[in-house]
C-alpha positions as CSV (number, residue, x, y, z in Angstrom):
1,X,-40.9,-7.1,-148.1
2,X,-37.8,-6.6,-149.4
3,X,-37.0,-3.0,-150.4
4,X,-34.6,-1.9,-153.1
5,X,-32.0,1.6,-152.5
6,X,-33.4,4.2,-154.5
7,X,-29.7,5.4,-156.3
8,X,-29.8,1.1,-157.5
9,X,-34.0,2.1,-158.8
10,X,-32.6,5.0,-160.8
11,X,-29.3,2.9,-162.3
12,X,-31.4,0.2,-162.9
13,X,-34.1,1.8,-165.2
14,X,-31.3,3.9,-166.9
15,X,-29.3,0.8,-167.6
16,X,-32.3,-1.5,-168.6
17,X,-35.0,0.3,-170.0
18,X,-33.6,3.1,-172.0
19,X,-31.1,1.4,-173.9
20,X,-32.9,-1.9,-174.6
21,X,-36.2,0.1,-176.2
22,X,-33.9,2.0,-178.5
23,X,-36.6,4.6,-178.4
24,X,-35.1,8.0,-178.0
25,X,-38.4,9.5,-176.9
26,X,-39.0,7.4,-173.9
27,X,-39.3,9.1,-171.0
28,X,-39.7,8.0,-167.2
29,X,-39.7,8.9,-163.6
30,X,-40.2,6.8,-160.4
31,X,-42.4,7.9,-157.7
32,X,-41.5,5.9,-154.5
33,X,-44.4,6.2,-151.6
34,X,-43.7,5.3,-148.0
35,X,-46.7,4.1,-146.2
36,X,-50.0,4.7,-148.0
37,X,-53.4,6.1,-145.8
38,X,-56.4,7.3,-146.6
39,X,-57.0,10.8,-146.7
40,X,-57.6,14.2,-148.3
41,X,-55.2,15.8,-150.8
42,X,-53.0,18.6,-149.1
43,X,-49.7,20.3,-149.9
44,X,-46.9,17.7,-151.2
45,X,-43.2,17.7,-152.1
46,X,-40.9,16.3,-154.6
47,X,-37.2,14.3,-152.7
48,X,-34.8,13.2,-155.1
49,X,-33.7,10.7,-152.0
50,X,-36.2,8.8,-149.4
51,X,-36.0,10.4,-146.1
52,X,-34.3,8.6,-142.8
53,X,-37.9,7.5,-141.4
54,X,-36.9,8.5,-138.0
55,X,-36.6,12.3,-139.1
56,X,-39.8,12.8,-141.5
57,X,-43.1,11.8,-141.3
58,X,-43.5,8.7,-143.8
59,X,-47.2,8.2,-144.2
60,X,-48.5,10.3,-148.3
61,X,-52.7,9.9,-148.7
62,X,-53.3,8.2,-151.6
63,X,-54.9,11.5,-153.0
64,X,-51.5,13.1,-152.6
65,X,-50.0,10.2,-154.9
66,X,-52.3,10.8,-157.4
67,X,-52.3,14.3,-157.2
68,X,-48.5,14.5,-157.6
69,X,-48.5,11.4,-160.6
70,X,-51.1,13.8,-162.3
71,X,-49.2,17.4,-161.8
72,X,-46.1,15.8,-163.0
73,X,-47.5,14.6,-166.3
74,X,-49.2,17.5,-166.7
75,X,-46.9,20.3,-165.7
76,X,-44.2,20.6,-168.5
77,X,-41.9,22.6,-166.0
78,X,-42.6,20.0,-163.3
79,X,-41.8,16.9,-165.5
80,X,-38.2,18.8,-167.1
81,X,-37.2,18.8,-163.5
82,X,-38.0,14.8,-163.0
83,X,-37.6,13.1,-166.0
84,X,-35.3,10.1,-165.4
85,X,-35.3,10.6,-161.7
């Protein structure tokens, strides 16, 4: 699978999406998941980088993924701090 740098993600959607749409009101943010497992929801955090696999634990529950996709839609404060990251 071929994986793209996260800092080329971010330039790519600010480059491509936002201008093209010419819509001054869209607004994004990328959630990038390492590996995905089953489990129960727990406590979660926010990187503005991927971690070096070999220092962090890469595995999120899909519960946490939705969890965190649903607080940061729904959290005003939490989506100010994300938007177009």
């Amino acid at each position: 699978m071929l994986e793209i740098p996260h800092r080329f993600t971010t330039l790519l959607l600010s480059y491509f999406i936002f201008p093209k749409t010419g819509n001054l009101y869209l607004e994004w943010t990328v959630v990038r998941t390492a590996d995905l497992v089953d489990g129960l929801s727990s406590k979660y955090e926010f990187l503005d980088k991927p971690q070096n696999p070999f220092l962090a634990e890469m595995a999120s529950t899909r519960a946490n993924i939705a969890k965190s996709m649903c607080d940061v839609l729904l959290i005003e404060k939490l989506w100010e701090e994300w938007k177009f990251k």
